[in-house]
N, C-alpha and C positions, 0 to 999 in steps of 0.2 A: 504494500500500500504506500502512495505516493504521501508527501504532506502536506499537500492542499487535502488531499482525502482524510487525512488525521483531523486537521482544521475544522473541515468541514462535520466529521462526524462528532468534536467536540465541541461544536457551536449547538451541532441537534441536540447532543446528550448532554444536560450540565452535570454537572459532580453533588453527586450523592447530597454532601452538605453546601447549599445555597448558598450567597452573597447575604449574609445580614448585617445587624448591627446597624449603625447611618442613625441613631436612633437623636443624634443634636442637628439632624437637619429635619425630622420630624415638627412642625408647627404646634402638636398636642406640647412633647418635650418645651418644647423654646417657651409657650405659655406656663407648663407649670414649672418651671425655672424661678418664673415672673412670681408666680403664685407662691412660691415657697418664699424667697426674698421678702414679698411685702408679705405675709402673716407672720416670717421673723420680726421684724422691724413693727407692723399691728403691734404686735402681742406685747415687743418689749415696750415698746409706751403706752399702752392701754390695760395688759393685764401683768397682774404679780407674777414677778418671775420665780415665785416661790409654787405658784401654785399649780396645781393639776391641770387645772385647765389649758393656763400655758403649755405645756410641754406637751398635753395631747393635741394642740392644735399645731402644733410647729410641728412635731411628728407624723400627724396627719398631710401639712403639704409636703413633707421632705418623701413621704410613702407616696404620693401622688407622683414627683418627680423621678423618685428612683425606682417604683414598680415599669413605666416605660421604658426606662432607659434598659433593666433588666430580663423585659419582653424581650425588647428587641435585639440585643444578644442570645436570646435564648430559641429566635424563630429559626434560626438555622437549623435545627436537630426538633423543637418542636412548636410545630403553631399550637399545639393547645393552651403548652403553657404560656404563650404567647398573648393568646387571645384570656388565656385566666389572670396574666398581671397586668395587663390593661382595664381588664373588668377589677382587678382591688385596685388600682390608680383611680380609676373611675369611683369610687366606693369610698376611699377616702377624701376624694373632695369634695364629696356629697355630707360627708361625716366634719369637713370643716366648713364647711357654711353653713350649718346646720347649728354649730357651733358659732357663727357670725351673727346668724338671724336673731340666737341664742342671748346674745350679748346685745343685739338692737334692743329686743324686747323686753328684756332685765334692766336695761339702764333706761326706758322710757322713750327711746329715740325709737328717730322715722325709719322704715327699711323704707328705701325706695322703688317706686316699679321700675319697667323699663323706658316708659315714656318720662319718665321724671327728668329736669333738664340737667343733674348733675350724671346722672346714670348718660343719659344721651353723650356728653361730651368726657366722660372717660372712655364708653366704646367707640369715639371718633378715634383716638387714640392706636386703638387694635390697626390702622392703616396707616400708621408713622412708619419710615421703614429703619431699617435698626434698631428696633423695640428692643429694652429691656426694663427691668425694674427703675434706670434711672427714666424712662418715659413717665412712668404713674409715682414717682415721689414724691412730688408736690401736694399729692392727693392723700397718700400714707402718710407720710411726716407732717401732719398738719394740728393744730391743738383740738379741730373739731374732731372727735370720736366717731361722731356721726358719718362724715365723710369719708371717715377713714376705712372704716368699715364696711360703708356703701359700696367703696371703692374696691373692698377687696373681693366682696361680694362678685360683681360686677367682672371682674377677671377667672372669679370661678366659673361663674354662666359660660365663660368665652371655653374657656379650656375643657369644662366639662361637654359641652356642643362639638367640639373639636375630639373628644375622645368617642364619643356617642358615634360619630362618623368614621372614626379607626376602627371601634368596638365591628360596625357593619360592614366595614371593608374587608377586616379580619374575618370574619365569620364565612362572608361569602366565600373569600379566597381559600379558607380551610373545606368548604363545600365542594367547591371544582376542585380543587388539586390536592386535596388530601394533606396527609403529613408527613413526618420521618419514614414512620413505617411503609404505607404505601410508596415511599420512593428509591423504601429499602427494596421490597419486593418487586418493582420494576426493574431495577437497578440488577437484582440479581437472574430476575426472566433475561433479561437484557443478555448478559454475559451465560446462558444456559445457549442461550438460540446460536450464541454466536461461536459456541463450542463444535 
């Protein structure tokens, strides 16, 4: 066999273990980046850094951040678990705005909707290009709680809709194309025929 023919047959056939990982050029990733940053920064001027609360909420965005990143190292060998630490990325930052809403409505303050005009002009924001936490500081680091909170609210919405849309893209793809195994068993038909 020629090695255009090699080429050619390793262009049809990819290797067993796929190209993964890429997971900081992900938009979910780059958002809960954003997300963990500002509920550090929340937490340490709004809640005691002695307390529970704290540390479960800074926990919960750094779980949000690092379950993606850890998917996505881990889709080479398997989409389940792939698509299962997406779905606890997804689950803890359900579990820290909940935690947000939490603290709106304990301290008396407004959660805002989405029409609301401060909510409107930090999701202008999501279209800055080079976004990161220093985009929304102004809105974190502020004396009002209220805003502060709104704000970070407001970046969960973004991130958690962004993951909602992995969550489905994952799902389908594990649908068509299966997983490790199934590409073991090809994989291994594959070199059976070609004996």
């Amino acid at each position: 066999m020629d090695s255009n023919e090699d080429k050619k047959k390793a262009k049809a056939s990819p290797g067993l273990i796929p190209a993964h990982g890429g997971y900081r050029n992900l938009k979910s990733y780059q958002m809960s980046e954003i997300v963990y940053d500002a509920a550090t920064a929340f937490c340490d001027r709004f809640i005691d850094r002695r307390s529970r609360t704290h540390d479960q909420m800074v926990q919960a965005a750094r779980s949000g951040k690092q379950n993606i990143a850890e998917g996505s190292m881990a889709s080479g060998t398997s989409r389940k678990t792939e698509l299962k630490l997406v779905g606890v990325a997804r689950a803890s930052l359900e579990e820290l705005l909940l935690d947000g809403e939490d603290f709106l409505r304990q301290k008396g303050l407004v959660l805002w909707g989405k029409d609301d005009t401060g909510a409107q002009a930090v999701r202008r924001l999501a279209y800055s290009k080079d976004r990161s936490y220093k985009t929304y500081r102004a809105y974190i680091e502020v004396e009002d709680p209220e805003t502060a909170a709104n704000t970070l609210a407001c970046l969960i919405h973004q991130t958690n809709y962004l993951l909602d849309q992995q969550l489905k893209q994952l799902e389908e793809r594990f649908l068509k194309e299966g997983g490790f195994a199934e590409r073991l068993y090809s994989k291994r038909q594959e070199i059976r025929r070609t004996r």
